[in-house]
C-alpha positions in Angstrom: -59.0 29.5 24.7 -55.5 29.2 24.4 -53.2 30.1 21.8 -50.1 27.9 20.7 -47.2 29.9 18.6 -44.4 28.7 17.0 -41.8 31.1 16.1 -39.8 29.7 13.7 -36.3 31.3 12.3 -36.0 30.5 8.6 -33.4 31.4 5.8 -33.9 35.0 4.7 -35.9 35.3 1.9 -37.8 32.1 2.6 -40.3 33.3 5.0 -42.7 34.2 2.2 -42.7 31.3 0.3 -43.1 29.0 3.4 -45.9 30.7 5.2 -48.9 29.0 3.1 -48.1 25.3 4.2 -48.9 26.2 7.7 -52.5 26.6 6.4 -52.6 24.3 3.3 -53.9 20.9 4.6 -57.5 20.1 4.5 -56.8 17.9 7.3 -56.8 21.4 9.6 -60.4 21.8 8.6 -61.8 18.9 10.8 -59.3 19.2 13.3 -61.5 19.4 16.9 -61.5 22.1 19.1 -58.7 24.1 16.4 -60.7 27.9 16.4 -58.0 29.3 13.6 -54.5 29.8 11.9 -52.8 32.7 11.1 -49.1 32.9 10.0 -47.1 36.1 11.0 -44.2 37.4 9.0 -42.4 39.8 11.2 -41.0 42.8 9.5 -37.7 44.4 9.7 -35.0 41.6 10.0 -31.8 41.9 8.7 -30.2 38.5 9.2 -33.2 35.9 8.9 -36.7 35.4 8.1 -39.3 34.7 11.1 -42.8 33.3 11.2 -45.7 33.5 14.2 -47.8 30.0 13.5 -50.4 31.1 15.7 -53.0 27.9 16.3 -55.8 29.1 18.4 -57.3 26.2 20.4 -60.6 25.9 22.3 -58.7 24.1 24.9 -55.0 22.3 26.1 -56.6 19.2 25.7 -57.6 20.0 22.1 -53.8 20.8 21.3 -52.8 17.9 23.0 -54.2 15.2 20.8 -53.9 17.1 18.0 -50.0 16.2 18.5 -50.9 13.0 19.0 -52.6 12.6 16.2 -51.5 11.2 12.3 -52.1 14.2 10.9 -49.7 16.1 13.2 -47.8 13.0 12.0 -47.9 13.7 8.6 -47.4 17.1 9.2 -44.3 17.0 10.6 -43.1 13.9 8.8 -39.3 14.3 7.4 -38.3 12.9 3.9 -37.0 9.5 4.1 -33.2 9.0 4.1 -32.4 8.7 -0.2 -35.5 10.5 -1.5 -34.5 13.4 -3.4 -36.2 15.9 -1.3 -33.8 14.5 1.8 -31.3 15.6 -0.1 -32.3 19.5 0.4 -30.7 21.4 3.5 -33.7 22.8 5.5 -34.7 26.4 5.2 -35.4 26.2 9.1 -32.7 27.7 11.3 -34.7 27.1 14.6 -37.7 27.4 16.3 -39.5 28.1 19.9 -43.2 26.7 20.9 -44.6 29.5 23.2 -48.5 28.8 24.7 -50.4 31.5 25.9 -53.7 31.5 27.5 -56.2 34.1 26.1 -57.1 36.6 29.3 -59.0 38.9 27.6 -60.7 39.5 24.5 -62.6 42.0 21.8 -63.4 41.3 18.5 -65.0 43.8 16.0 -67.5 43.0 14.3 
């Protein structure tokens, strides 16, 4: 299994609000080889929000069509240039994909 995070920096005070649309879509349901999502908030900054999408994957290969896939499309997909939502400065600061491979594992029942 591995595990694909993506730390993203947001405007403070955002965090919060954004952290449901990570899990929202019904296309993540029948997603193959996705295992789960969490969202982390972490605690304790002063200057920004940040979230931990955790994606855990069965395998590389799973996450790698998922992002070549339409609904990572459509996931990612910015508003076009004119709509009213394009007009909106993005609560995203930045962001950094880290992948991890699961060495070692416990769960508790």
């Amino acid at each position: 299994m591995i595990v694909i995070t993506n730390r993203i920096k947001v405007v403070k005070g955002m965090g919060t609000a954004m952290a449901p649309n990570f899990t929202a879509s019904d296309a993540l349901d029948s997603t193959k080889g996705l295992v789960k999502v969490e969202v982390l908030l972490t605690q304790n900054l002063s200057d920004y929000d940040e979230l931990s999408v955790n994606m855990y994957w069965e395998s590389m290969e799973h996450f790698t069509a998922w992002k070549a896939s339409d609904s990572f499309r459509a996931a990612h997909k910015r508003p076009e240039s004119g709509a009213e939502t394009s007009s909106k400065q993005s609560p995203i600061i930045g962001s950094e994909l880290i992948t991890y491979e699961v060495a070692s594992l416990k769960e508790m029942q």
